[in-house]
mmCIF file of the N, C-alpha and C atoms, coordinates in Angstrom:
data_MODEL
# 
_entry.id   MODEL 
# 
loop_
_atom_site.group_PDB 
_atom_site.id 
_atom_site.type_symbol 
_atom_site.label_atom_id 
_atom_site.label_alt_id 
_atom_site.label_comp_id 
_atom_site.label_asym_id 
_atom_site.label_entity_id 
_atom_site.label_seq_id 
_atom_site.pdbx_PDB_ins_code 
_atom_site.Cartn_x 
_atom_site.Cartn_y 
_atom_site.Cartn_z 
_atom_site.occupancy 
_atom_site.B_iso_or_equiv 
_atom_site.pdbx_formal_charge 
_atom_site.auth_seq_id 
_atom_site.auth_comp_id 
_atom_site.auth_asym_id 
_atom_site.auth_atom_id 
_atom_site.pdbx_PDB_model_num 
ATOM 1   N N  . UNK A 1 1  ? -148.304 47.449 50.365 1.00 0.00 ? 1  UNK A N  1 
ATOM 2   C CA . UNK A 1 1  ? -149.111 47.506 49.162 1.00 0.00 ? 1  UNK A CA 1 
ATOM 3   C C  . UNK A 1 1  ? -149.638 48.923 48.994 1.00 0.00 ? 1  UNK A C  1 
ATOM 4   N N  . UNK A 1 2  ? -149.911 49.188 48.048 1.00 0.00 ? 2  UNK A N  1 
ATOM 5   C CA . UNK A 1 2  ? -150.132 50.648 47.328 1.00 0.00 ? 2  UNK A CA 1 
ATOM 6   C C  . UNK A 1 2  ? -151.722 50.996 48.215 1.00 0.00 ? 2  UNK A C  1 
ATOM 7   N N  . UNK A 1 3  ? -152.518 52.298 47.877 1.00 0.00 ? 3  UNK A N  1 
ATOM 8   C CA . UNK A 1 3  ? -153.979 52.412 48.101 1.00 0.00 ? 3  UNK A CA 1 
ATOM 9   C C  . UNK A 1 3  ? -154.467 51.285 47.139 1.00 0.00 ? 3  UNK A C  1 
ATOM 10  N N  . UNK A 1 4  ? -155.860 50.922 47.380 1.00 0.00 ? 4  UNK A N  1 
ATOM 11  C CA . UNK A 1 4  ? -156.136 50.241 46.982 1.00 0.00 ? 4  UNK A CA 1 
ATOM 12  C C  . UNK A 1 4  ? -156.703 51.206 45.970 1.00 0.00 ? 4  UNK A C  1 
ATOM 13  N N  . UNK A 1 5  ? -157.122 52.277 45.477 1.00 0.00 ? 5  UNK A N  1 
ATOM 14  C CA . UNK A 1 5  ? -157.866 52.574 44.634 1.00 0.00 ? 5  UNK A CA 1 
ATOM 15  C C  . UNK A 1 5  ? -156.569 53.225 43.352 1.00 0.00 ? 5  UNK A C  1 
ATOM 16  N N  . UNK A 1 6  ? -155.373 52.971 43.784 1.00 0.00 ? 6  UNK A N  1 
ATOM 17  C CA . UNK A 1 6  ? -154.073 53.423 43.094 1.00 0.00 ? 6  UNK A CA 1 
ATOM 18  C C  . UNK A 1 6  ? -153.651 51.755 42.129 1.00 0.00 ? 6  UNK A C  1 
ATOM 19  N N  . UNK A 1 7  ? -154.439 50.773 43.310 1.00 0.00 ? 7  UNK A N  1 
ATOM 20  C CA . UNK A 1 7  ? -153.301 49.550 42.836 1.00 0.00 ? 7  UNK A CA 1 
ATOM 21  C C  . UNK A 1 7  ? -154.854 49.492 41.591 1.00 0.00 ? 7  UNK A C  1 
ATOM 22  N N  . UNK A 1 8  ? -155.362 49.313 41.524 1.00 0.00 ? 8  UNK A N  1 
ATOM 23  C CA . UNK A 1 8  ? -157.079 49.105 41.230 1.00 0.00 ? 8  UNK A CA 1 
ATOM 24  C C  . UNK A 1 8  ? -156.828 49.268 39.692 1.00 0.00 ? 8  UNK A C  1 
ATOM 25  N N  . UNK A 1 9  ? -156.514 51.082 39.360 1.00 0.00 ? 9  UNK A N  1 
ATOM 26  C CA . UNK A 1 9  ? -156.265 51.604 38.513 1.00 0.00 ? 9  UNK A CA 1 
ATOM 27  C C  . UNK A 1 9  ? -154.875 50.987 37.551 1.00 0.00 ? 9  UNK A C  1 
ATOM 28  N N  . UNK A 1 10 ? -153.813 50.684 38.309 1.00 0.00 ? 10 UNK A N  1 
ATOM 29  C CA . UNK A 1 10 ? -152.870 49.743 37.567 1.00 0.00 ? 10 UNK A CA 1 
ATOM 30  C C  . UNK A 1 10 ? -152.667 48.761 36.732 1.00 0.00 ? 10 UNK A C  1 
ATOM 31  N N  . UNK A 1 11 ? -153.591 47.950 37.960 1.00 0.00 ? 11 UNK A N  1 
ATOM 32  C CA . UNK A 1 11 ? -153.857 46.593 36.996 1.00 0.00 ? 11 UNK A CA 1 
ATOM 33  C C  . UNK A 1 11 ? -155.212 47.079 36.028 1.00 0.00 ? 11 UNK A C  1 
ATOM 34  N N  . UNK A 1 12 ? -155.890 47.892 36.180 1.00 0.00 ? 12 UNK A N  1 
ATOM 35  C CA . UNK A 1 12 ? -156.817 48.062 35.015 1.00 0.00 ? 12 UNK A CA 1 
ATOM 36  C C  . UNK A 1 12 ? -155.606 48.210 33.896 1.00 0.00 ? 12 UNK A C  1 
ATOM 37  N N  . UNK A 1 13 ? -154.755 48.767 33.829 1.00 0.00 ? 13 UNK A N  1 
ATOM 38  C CA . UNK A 1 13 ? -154.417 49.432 32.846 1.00 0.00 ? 13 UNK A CA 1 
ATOM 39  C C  . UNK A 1 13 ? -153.687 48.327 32.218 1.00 0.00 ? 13 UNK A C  1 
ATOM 40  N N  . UNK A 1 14 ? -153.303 47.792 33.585 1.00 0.00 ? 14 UNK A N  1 
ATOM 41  C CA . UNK A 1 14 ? -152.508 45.938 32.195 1.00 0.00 ? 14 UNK A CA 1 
ATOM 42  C C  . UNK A 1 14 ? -153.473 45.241 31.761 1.00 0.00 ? 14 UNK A C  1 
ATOM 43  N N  . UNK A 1 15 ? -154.607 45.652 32.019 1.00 0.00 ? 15 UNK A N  1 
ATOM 44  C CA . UNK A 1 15 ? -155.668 44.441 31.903 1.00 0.00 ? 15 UNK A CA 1 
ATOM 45  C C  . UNK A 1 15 ? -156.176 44.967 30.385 1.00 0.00 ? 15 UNK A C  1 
ATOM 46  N N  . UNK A 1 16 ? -155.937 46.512 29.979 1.00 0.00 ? 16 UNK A N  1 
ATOM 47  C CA . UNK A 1 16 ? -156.591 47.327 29.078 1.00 0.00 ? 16 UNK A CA 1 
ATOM 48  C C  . UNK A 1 16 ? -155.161 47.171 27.914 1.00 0.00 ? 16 UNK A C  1 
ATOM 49  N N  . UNK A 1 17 ? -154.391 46.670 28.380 1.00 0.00 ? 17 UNK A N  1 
ATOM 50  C CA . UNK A 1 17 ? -153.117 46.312 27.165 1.00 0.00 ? 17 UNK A CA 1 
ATOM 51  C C  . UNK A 1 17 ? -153.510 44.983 26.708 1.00 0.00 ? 17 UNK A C  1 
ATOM 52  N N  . UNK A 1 18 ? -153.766 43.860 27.947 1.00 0.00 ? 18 UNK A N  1 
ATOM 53  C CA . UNK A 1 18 ? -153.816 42.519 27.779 1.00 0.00 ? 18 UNK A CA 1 
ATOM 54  C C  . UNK A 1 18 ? -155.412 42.111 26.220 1.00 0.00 ? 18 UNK A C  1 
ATOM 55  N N  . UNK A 1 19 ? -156.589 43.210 27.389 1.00 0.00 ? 19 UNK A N  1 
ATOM 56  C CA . UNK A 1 19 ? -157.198 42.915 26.756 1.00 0.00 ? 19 UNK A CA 1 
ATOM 57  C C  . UNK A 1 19 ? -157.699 42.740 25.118 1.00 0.00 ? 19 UNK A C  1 
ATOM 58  N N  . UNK A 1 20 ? -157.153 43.430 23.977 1.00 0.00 ? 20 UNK A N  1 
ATOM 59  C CA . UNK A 1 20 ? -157.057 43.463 22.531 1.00 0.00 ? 20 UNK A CA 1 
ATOM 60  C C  . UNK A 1 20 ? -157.059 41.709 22.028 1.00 0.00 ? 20 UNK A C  1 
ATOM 61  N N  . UNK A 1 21 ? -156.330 41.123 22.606 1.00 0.00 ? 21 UNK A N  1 
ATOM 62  C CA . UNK A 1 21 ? -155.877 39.330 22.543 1.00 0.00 ? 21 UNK A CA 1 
ATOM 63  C C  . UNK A 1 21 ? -157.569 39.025 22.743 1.00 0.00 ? 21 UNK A C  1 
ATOM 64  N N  . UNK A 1 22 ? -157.719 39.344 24.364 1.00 0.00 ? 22 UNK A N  1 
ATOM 65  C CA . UNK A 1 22 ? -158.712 38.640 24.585 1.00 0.00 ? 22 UNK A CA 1 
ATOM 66  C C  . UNK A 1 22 ? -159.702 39.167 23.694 1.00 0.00 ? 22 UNK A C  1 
ATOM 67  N N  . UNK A 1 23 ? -159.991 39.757 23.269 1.00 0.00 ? 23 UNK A N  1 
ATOM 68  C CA . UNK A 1 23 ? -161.513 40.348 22.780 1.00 0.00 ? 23 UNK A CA 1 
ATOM 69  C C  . UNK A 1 23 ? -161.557 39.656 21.362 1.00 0.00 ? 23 UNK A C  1 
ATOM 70  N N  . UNK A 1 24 ? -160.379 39.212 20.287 1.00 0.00 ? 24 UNK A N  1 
ATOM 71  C CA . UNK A 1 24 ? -160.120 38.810 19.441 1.00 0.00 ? 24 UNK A CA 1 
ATOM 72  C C  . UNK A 1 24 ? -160.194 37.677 19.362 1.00 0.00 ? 24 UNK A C  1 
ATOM 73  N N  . UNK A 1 25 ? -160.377 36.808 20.148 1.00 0.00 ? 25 UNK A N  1 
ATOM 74  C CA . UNK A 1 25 ? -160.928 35.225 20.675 1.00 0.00 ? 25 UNK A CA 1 
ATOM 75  C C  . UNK A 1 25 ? -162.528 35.207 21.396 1.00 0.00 ? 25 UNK A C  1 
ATOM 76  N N  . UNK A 1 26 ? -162.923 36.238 21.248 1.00 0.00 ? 26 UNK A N  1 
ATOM 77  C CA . UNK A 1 26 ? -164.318 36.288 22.252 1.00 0.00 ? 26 UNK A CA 1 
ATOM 78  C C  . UNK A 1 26 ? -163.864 36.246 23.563 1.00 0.00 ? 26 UNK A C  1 
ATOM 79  N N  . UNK A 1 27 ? -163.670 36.665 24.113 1.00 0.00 ? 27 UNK A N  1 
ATOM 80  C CA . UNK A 1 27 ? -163.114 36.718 25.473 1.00 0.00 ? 27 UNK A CA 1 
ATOM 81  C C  . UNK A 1 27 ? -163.113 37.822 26.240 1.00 0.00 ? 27 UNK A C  1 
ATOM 82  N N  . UNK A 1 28 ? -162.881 38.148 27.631 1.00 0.00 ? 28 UNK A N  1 
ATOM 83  C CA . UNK A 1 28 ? -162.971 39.325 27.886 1.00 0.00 ? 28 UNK A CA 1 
ATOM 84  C C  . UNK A 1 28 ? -162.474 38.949 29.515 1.00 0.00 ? 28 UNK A C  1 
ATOM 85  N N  . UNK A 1 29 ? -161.939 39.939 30.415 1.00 0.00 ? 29 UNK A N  1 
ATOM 86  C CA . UNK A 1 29 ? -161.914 39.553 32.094 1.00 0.00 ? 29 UNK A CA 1 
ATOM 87  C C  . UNK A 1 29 ? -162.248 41.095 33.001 1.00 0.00 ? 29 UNK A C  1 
ATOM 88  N N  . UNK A 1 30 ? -163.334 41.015 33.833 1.00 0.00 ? 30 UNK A N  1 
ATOM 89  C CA . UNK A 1 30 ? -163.351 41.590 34.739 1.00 0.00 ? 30 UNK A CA 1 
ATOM 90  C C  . UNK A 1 30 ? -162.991 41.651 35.622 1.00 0.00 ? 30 UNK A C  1 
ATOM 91  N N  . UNK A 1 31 ? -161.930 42.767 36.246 1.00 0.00 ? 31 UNK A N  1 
ATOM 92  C CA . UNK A 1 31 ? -161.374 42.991 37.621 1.00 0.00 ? 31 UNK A CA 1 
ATOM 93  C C  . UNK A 1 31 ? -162.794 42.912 38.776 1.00 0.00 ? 31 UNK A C  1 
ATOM 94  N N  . UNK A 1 32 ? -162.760 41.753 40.262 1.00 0.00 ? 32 UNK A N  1 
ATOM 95  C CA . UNK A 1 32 ? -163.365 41.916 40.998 1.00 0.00 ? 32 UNK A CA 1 
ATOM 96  C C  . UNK A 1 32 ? -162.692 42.159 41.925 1.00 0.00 ? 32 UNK A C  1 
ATOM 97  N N  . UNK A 1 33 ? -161.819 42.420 42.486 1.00 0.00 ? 33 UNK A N  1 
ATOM 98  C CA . UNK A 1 33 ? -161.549 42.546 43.722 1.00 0.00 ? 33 UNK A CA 1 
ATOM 99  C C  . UNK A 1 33 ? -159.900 42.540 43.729 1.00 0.00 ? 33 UNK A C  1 
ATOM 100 N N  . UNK A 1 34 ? -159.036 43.440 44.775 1.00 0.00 ? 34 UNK A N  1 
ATOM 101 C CA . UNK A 1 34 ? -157.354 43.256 44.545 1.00 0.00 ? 34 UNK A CA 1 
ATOM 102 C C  . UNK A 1 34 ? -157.352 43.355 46.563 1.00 0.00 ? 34 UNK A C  1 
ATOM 103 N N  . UNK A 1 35 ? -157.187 42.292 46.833 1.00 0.00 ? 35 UNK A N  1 
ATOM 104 C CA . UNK A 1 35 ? -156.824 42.407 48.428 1.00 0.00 ? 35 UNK A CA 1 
ATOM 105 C C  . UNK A 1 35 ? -155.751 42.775 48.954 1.00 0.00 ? 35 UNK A C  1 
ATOM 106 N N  . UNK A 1 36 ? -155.594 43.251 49.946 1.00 0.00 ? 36 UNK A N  1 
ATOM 107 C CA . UNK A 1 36 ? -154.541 43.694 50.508 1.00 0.00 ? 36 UNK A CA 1 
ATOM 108 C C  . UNK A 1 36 ? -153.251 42.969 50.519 1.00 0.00 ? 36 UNK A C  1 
ATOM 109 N N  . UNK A 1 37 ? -153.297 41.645 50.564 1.00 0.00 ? 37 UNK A N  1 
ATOM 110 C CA . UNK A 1 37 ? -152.155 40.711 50.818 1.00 0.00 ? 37 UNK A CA 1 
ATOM 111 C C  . UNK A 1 37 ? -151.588 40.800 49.100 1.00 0.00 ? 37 UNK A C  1 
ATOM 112 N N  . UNK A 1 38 ? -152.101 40.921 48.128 1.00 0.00 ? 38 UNK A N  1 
ATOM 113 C CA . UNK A 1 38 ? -151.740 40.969 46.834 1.00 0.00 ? 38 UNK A CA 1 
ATOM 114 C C  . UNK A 1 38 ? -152.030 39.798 45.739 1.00 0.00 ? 38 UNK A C  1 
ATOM 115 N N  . UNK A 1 39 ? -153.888 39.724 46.501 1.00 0.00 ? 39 UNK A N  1 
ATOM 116 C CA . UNK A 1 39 ? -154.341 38.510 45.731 1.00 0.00 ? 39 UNK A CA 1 
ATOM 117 C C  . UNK A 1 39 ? -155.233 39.292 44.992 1.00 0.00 ? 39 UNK A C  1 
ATOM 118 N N  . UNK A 1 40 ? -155.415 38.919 43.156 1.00 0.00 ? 40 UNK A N  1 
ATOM 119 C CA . UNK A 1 40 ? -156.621 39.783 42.672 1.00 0.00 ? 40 UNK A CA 1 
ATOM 120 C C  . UNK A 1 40 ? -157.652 38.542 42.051 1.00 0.00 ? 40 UNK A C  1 
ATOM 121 N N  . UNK A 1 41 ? -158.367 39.112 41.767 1.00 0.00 ? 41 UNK A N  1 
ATOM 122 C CA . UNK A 1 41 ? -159.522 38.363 41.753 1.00 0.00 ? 41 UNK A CA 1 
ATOM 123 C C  . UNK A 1 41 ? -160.306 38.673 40.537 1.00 0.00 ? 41 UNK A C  1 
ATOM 124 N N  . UNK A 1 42 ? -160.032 37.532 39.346 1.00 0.00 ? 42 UNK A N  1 
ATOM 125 C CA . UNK A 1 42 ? -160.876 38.352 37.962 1.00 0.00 ? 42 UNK A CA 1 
ATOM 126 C C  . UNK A 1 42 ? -161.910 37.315 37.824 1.00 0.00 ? 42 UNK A C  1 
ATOM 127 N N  . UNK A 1 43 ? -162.797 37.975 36.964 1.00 0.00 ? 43 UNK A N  1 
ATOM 128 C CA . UNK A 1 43 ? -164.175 37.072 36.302 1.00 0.00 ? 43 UNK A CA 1 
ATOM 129 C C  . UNK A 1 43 ? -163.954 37.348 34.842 1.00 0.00 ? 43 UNK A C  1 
ATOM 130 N N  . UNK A 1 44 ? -164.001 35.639 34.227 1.00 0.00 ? 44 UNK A N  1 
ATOM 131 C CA . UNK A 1 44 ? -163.661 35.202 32.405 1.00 0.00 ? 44 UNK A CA 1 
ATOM 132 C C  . UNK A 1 44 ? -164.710 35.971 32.002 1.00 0.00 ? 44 UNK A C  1 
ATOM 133 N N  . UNK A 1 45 ? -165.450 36.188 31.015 1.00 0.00 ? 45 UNK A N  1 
ATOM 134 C CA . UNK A 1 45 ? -166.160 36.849 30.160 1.00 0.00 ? 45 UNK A CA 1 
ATOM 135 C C  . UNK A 1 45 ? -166.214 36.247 28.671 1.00 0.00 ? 45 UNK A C  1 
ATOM 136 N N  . UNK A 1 46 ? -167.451 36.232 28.313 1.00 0.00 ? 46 UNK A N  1 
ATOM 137 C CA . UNK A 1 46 ? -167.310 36.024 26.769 1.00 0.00 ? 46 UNK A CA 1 
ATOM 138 C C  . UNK A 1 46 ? -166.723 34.477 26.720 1.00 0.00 ? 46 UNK A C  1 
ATOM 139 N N  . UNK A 1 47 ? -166.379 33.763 25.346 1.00 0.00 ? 47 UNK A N  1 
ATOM 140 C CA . UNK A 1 47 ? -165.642 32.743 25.506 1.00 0.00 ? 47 UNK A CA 1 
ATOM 141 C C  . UNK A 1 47 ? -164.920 32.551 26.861 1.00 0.00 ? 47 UNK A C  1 
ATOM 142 N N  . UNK A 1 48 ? -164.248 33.256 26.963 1.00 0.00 ? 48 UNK A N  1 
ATOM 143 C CA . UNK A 1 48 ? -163.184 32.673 28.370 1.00 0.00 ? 48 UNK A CA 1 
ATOM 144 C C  . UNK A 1 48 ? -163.840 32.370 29.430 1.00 0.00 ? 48 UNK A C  1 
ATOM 145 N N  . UNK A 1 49 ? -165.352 31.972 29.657 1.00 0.00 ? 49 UNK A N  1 
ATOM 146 C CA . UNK A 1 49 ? -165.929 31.995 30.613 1.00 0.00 ? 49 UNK A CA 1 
ATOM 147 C C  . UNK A 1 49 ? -166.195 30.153 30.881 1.00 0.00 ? 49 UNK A C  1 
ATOM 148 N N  . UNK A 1 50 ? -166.332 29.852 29.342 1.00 0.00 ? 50 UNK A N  1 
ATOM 149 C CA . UNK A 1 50 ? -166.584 28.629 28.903 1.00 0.00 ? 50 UNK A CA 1 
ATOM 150 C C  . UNK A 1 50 ? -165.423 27.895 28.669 1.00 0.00 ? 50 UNK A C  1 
ATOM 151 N N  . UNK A 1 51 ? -163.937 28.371 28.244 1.00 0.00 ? 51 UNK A N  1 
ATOM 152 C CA . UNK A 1 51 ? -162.787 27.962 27.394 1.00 0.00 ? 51 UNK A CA 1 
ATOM 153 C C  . UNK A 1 51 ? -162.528 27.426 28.504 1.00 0.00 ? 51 UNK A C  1 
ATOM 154 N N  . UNK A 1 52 ? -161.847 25.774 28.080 1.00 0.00 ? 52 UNK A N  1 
ATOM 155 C CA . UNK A 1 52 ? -161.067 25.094 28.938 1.00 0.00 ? 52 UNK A CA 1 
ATOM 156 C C  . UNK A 1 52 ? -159.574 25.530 29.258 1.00 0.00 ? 52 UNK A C  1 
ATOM 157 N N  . UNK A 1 53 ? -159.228 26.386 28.234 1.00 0.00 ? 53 UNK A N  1 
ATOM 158 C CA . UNK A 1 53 ? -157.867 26.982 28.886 1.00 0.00 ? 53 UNK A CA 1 
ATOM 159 C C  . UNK A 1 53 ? -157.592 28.266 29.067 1.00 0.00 ? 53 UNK A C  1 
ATOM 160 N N  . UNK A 1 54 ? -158.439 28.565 30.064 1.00 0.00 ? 54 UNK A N  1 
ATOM 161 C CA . UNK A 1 54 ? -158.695 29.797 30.261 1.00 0.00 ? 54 UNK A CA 1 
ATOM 162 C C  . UNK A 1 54 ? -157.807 29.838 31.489 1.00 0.00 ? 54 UNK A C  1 
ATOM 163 N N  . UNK A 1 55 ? -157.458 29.205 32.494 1.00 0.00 ? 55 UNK A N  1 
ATOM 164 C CA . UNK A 1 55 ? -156.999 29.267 33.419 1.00 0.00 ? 55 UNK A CA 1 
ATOM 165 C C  . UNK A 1 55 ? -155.424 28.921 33.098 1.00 0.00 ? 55 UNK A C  1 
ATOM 166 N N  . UNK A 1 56 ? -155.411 28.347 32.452 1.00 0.00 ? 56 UNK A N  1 
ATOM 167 C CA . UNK A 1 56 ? -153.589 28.326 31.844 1.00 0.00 ? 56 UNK A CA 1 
ATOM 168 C C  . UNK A 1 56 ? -153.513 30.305 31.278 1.00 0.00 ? 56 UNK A C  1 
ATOM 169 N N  . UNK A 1 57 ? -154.526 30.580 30.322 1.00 0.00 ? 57 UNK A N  1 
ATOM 170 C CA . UNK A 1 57 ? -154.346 32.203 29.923 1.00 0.00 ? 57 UNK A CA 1 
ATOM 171 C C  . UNK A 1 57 ? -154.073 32.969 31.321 1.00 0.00 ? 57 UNK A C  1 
ATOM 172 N N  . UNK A 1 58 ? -155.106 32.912 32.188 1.00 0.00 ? 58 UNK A N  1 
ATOM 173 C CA . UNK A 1 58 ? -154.993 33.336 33.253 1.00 0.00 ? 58 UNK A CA 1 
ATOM 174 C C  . UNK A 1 58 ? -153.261 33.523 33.755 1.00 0.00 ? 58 UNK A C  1 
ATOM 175 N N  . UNK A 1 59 ? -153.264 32.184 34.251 1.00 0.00 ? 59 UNK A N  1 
ATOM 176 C CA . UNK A 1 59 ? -151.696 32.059 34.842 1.00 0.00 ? 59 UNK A CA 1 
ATOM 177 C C  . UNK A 1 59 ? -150.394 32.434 33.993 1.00 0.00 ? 59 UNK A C  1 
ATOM 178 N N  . UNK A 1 60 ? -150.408 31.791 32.722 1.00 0.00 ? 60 UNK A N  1 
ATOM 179 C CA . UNK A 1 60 ? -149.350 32.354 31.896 1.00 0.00 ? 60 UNK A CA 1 
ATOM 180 C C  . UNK A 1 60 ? -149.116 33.485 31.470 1.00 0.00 ? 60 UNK A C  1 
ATOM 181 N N  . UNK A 1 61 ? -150.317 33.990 30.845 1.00 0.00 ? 61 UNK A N  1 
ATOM 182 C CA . UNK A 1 61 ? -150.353 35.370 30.377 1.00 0.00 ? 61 UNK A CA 1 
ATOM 183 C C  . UNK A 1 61 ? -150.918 36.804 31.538 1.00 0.00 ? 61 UNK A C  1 
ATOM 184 N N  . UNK A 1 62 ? -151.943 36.285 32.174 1.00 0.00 ? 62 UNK A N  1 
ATOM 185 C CA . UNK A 1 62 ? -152.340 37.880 32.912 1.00 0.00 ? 62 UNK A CA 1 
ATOM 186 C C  . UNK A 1 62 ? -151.367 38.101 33.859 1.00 0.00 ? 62 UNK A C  1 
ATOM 187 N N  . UNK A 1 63 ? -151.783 36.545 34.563 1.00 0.00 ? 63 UNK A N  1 
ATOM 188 C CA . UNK A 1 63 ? -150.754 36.811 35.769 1.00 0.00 ? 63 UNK A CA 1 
ATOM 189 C C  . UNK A 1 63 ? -149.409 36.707 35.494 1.00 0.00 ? 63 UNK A C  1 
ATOM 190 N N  . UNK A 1 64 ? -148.799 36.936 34.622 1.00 0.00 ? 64 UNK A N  1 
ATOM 191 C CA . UNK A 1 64 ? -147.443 37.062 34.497 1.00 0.00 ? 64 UNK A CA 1 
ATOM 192 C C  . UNK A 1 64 ? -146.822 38.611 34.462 1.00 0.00 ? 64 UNK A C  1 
ATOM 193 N N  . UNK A 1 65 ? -147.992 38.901 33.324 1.00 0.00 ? 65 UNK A N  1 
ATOM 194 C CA . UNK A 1 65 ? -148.141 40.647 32.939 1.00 0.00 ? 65 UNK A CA 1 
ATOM 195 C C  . UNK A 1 65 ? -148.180 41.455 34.000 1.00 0.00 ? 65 UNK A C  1 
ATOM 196 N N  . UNK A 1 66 ? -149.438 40.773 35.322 1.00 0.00 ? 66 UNK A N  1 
ATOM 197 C CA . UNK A 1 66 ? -149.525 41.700 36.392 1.00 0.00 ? 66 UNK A CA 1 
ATOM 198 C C  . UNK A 1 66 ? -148.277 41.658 37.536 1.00 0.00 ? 66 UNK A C  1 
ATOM 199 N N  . UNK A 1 67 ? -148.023 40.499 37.441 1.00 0.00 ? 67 UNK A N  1 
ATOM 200 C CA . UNK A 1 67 ? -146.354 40.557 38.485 1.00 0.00 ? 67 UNK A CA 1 
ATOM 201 C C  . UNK A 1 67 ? -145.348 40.952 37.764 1.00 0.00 ? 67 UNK A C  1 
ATOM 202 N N  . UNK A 1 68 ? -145.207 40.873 36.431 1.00 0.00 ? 68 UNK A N  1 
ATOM 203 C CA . UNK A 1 68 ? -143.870 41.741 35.967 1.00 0.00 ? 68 UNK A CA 1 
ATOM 204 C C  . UNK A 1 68 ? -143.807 43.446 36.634 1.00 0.00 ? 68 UNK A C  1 
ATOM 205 N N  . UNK A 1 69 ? -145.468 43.735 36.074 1.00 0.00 ? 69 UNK A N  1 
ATOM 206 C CA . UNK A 1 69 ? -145.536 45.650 36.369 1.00 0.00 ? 69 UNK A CA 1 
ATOM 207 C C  . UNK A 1 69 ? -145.590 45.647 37.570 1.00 0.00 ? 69 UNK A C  1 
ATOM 208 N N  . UNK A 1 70 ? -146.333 44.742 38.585 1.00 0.00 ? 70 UNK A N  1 
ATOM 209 C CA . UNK A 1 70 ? -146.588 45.238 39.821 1.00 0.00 ? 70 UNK A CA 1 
ATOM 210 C C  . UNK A 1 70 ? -146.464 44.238 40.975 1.00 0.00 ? 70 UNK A C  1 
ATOM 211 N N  . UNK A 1 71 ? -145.186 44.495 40.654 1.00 0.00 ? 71 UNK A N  1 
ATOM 212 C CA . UNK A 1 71 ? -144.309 43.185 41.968 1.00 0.00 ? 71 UNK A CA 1 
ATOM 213 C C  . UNK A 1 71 ? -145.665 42.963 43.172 1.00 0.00 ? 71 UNK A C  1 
ATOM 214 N N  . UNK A 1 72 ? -146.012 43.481 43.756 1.00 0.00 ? 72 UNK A N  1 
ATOM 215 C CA . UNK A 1 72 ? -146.884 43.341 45.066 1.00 0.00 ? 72 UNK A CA 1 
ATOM 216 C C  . UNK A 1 72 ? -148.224 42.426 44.734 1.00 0.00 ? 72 UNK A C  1 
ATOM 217 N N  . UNK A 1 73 ? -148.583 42.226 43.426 1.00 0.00 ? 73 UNK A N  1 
ATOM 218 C CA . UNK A 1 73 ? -149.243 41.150 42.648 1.00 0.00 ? 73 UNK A CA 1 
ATOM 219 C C  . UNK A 1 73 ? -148.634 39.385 43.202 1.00 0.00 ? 73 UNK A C  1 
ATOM 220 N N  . UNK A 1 74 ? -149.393 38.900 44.032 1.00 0.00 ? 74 UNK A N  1 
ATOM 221 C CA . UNK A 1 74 ? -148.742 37.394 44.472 1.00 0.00 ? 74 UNK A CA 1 
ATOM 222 C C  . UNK A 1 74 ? -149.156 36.551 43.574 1.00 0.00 ? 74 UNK A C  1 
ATOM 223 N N  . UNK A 1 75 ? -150.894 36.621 43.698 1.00 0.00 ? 75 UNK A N  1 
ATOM 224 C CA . UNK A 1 75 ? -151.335 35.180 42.739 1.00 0.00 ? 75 UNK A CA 1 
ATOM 225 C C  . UNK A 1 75 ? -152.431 36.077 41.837 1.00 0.00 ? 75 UNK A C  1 
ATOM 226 N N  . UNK A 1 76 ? -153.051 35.494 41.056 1.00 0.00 ? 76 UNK A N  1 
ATOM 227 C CA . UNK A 1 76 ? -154.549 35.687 40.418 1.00 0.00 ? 76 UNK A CA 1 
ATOM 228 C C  . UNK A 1 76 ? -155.489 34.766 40.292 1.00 0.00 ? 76 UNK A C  1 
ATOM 229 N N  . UNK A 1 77 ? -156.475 34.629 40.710 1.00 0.00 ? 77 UNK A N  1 
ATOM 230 C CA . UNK A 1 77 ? -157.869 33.706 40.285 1.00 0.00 ? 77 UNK A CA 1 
ATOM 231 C C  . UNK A 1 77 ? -158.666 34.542 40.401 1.00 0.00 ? 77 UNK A C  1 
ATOM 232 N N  . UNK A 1 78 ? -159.637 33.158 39.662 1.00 0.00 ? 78 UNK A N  1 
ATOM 233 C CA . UNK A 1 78 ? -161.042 33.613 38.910 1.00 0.00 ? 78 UNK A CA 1 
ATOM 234 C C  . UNK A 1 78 ? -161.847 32.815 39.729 1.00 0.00 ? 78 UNK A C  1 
ATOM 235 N N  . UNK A 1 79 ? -162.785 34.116 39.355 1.00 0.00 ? 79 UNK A N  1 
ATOM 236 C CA . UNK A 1 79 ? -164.070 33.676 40.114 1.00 0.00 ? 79 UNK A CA 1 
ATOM 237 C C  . UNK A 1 79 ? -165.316 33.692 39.190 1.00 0.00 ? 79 UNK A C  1 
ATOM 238 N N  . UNK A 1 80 ? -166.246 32.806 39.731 1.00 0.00 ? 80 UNK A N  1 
ATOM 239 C CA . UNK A 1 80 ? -167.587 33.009 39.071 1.00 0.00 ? 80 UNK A CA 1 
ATOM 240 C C  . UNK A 1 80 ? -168.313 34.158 38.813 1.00 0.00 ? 80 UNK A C  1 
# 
């Protein structure tokens, strides 16, 4: 896996493509944490904090985006 402050910056940057969708639904996700094994760790925001299908967005859409660009990406969840 990359530095962590290299991989950090990456997925910000899919997260800063992804995000336009989200903000347009009330929504929003904060990067907390990208572990070494290639688990990252976001917090919903805004609507998506409350939305019941936020975790399908999650899986279908982020985490799809972040393992296409950055193979070493395994899973994604959210945290409180």
């Amino acid at each position: 896996m990359e530095t962590g402050g290299r991989m950090r910056e990456q997925i910000e940057a899919v997260l800063a493509a992804i995000r336009p969708a989200l903000l347009r639904d009330g929504g929003d996700v904060q990067l907390v944490d990208v572990s070494d094994d290639g688990v990252v760790k976001l917090r919903a925001c805004g609507s998506c904090a409350h939305c019941p299908i936020s975790l399908m967005t999650v899986r279908a859409g982020i985490e799809k985006a972040l393992r296409e660009r950055l193979p070493s990406i395994l899973r994604v969840i959210t945290v409180r």
